[in-house]
C-alpha positions as CSV (number, residue, x, y, z in Angstrom):
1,X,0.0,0.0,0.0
2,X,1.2,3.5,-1.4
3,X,2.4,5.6,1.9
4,X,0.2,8.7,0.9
5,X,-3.3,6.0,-0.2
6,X,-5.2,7.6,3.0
7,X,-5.8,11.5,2.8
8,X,-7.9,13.1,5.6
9,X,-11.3,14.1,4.8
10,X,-10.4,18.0,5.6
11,X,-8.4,17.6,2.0
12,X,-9.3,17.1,-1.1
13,X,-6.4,15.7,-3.8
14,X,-5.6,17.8,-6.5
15,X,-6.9,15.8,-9.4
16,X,-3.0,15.6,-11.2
17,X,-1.2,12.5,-11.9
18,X,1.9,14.3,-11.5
19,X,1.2,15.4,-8.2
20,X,0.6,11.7,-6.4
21,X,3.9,10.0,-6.6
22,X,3.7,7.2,-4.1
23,X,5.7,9.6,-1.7
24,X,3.5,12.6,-0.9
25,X,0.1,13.8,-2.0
26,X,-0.7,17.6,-3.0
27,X,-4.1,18.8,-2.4
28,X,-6.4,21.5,-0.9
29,X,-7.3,22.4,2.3
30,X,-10.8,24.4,2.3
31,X,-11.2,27.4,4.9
32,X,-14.2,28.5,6.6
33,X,-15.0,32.3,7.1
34,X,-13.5,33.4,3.7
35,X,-10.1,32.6,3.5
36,X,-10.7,30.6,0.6
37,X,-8.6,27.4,-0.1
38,X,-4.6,27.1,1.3
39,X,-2.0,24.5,-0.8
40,X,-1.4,21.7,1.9
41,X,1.1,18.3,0.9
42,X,0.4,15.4,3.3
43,X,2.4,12.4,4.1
44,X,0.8,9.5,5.7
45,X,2.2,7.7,9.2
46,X,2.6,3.9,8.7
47,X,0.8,3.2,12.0
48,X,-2.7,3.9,13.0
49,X,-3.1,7.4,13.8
50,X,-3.4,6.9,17.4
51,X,-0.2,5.7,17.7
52,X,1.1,8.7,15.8
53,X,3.1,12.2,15.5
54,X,1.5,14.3,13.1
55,X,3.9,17.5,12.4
56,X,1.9,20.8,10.9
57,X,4.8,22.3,8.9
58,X,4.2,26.1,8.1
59,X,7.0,27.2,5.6
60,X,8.3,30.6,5.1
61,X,7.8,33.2,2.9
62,X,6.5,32.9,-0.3
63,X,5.1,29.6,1.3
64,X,5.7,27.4,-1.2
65,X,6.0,23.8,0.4
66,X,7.2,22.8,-2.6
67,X,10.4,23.8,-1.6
68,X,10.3,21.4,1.4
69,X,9.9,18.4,-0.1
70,X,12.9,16.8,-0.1
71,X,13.2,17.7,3.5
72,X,10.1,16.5,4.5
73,X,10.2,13.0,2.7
74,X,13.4,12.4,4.2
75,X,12.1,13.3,7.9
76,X,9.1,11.0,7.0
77,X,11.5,8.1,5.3
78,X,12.9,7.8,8.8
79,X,10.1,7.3,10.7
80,X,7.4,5.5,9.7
81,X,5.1,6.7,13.0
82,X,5.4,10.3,11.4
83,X,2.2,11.5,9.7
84,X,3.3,15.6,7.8
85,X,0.7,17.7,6.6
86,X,2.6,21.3,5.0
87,X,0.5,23.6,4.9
88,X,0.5,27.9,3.4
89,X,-2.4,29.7,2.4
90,X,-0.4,31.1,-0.6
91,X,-1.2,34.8,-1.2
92,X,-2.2,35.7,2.1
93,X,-1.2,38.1,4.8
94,X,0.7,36.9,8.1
95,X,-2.7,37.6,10.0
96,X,-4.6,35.7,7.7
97,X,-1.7,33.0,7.8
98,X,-1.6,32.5,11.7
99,X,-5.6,32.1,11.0
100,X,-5.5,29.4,8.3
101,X,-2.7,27.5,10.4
102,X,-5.0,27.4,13.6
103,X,-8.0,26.0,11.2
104,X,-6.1,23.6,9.9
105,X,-4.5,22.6,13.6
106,X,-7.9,22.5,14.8
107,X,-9.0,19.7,11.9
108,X,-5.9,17.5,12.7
109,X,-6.7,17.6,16.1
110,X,-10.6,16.8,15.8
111,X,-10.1,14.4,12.7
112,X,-7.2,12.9,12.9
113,X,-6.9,12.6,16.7
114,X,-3.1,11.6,16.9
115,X,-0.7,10.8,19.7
116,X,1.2,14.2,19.5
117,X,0.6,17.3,16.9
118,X,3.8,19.4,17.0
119,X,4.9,22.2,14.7
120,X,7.6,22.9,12.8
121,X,7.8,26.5,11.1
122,X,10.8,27.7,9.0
123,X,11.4,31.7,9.1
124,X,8.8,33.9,9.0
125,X,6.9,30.0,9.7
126,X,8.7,29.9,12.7
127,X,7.0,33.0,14.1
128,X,3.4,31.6,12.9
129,X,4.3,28.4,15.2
130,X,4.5,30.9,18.4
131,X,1.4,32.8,17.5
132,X,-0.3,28.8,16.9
133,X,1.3,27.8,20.3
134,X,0.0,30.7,22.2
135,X,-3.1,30.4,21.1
136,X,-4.1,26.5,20.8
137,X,-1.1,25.7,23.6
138,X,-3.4,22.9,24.9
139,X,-3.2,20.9,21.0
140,X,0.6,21.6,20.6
141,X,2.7,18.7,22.2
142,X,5.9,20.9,21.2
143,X,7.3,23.1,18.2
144,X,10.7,22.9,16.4
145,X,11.8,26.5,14.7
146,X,14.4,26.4,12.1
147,X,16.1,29.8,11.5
148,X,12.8,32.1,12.7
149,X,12.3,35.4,12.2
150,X,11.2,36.5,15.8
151,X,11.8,40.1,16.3
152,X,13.3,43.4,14.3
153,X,12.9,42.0,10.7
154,X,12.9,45.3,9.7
155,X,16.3,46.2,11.5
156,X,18.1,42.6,10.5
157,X,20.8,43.4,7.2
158,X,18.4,42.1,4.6
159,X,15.4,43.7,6.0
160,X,16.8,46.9,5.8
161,X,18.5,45.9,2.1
162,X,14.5,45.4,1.3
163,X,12.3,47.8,3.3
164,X,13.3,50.7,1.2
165,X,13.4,48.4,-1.9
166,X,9.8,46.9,-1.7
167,X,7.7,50.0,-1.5
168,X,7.6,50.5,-5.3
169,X,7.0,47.1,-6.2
170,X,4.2,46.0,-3.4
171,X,1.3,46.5,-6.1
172,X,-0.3,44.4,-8.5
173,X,0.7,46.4,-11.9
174,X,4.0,46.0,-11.1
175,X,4.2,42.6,-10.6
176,X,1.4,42.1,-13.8
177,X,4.6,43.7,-15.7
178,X,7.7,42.1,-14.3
179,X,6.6,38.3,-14.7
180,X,6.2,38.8,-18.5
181,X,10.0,39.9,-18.1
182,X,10.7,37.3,-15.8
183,X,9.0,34.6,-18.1
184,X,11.3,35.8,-21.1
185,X,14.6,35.0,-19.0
186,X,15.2,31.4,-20.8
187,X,15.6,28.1,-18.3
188,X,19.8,28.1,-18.6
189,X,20.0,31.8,-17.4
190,X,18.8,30.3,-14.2
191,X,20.8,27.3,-13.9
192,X,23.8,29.6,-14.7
193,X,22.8,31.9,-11.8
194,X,21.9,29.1,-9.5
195,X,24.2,26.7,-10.5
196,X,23.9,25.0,-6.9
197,X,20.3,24.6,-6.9
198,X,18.9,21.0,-7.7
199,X,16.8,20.8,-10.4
200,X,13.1,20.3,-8.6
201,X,14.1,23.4,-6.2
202,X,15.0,25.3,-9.9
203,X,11.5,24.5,-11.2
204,X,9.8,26.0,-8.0
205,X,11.9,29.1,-8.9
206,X,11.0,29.3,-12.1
207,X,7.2,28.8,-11.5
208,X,7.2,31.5,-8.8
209,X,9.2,34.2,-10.9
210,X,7.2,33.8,-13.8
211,X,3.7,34.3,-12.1
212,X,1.8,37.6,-11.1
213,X,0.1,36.6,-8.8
214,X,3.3,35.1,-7.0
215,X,5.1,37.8,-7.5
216,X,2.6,40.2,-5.9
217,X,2.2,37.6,-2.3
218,X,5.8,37.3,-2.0
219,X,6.8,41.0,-2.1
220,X,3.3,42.4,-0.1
221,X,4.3,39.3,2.7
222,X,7.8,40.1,2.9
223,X,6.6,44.3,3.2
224,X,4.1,42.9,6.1
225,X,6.6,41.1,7.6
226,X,9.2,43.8,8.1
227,X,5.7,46.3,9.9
228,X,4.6,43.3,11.9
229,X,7.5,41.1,13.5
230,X,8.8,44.0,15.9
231,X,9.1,43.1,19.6
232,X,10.1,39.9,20.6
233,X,7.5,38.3,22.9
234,X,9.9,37.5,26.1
235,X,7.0,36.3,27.9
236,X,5.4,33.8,25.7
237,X,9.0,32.1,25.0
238,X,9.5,31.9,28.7
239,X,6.1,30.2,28.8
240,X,6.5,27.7,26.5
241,X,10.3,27.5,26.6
242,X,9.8,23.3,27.8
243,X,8.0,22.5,24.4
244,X,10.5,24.5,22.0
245,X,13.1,23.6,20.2
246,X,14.8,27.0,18.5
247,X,17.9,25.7,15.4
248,X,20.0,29.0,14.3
249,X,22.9,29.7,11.2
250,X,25.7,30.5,12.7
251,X,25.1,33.5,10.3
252,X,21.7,34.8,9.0
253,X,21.0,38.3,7.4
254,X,17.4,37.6,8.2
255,X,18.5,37.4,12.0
256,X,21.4,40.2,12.5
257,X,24.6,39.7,14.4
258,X,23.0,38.5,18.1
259,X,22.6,34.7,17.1
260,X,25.2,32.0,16.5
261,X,24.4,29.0,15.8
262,X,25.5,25.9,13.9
263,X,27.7,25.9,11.2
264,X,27.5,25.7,6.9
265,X,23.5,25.6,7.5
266,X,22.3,28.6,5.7
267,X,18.8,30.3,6.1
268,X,17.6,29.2,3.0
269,X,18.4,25.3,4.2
270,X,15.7,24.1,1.7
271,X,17.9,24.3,-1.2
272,X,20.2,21.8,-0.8
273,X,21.1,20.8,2.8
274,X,16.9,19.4,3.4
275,X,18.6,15.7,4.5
276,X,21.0,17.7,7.0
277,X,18.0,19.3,8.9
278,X,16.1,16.0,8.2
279,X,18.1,14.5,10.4
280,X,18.3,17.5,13.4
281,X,14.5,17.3,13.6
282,X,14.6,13.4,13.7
283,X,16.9,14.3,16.7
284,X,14.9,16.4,18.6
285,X,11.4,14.5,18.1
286,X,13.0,11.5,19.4
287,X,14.4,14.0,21.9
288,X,10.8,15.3,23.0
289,X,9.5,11.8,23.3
290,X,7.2,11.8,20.4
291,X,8.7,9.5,18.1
């Protein structure tokens, strides 16, 4: 039996061959109150569900799980009691994020009804995990933040290289004209520029730069981002400090100078080094008792 043949009813399988490979399934998640539908993969556990983890992963911005993939297969390769669902409500704003990622909490708790739910958030993700943990802290066994973006986004060295960059571009003509642009730029040019990228993470590239409306969610998210992730909440770390988990770059232009951390890990660890922070959360699930 296929590791992804049992979807929860809360999803609904995007009818593509291409998107079911045995591995992973890519479907919708449907919101209530009007936030329309969010892009959720889900990998099933191996064991009955009662017996299980299940890890709500909430990438960072522009949200596109895709990106995760090889990460997340891996983490699920090496444990078979691991049920993942990934989860973004792509084009929304971090309000309307923390939202959709407390519905979707809510329906893994009620349907699924597993062992443990814990959360693992990547950047801007990382902060949407505390937000989910102080307000559901009851349904959140634990949370594991890789490189999060927790306070002064604005004053870290690429939010400043950005604030004053995004202002003329947060609007919807602009990106309308710079995907045509984009979509002109011919497949090589990128490999050339990225020559370190794998193919898969090139083609999630490629798809983002050459769409409008992607364009547009990225740029207004990362403008929200820098106005909304100010102060860093002492209080609520302090809190919850026994059910987090916190994994830093020793440097991170997303983070400033104040955090060192490990090593030839860089922010953007979804490129190429997914099987190297595979293994790190394997570590500290088994760690918090929940594998």
């Amino acid at each position: 039996m296929s590791v992804c043949s049992t979807l929860p009813p809360f999803l609904r399988k995007i009818d593509s061959s291409a998107v079911d490979n045995g591995v992973y399934t890519e479907a919708t998640f449907t919101h209530s109150d009007g936030l329309g539908s969010a892009h959720s993969i889900w990998w099933s556990p191996a064991v009955p569900l009662a017996e299980s983890t299940v890890v709500l992963f909430v990438p960072g911005n522009p949200g596109l799980a895709a990106f995760y993939t090889e990460y997340l297969t891996e983490l699920r390769s090496k444990s078979p009691n691991l049920g993942i669902l990934a989860h973004f409500a792509f084009g929304a704003y971090a309000w309307t994020q923390l939202k959709s990622a407390i519905e979707a909490l809510d329906a893994v708790r009620q349907t699924l009804q597993p062992k443990h739910v814990v959360l693992v958030g990547h950047s801007l993700g990382g902060w949407l995990c505390l937000q989910i943990l102080k307000a559901r802290p009851e349904h959140v066994s634990g949370a594991f933040l890789l490189f999060p973006s927790l306070c002064n986004m604005a004053a870290t060295p690429n939010g400043r290289r950005l604030s004053s960059a995004l202002l003329p571009f947060t609007d919807t003509l602009t990106a309308a004209l710079l995907s045509p642009l984009l979509r002109m730029i011919p497949n090589f040019v990128y490999a050339a520029i990225f020559r370190d990228w794998p193919a898969p993470q090139l083609r999630v590239l490629r798809d983002l730069l050459r769409s409008p409306a992607a364009i547009y969610a990225c740029l207004t998210l990362a403008d929200e981002e820098m106005k909304t992730i100010v102060a860093l909440d002492e209080g609520l770390l302090s809190e919850h400090q026994h059910k987090l988990w916190l994994y830093f770059a020793k440097r991170d232009d997303w983070l400033g100078d104040g955090v060192h951390g490990e090593p030839d890990i860089p922010h953007a660890f979804c490129i190429n080094h997914g099987d190297v922070l595979a293994q790190q959360s394997l570590a500290w699930l088994k760690e918090g008792g929940f594998l």
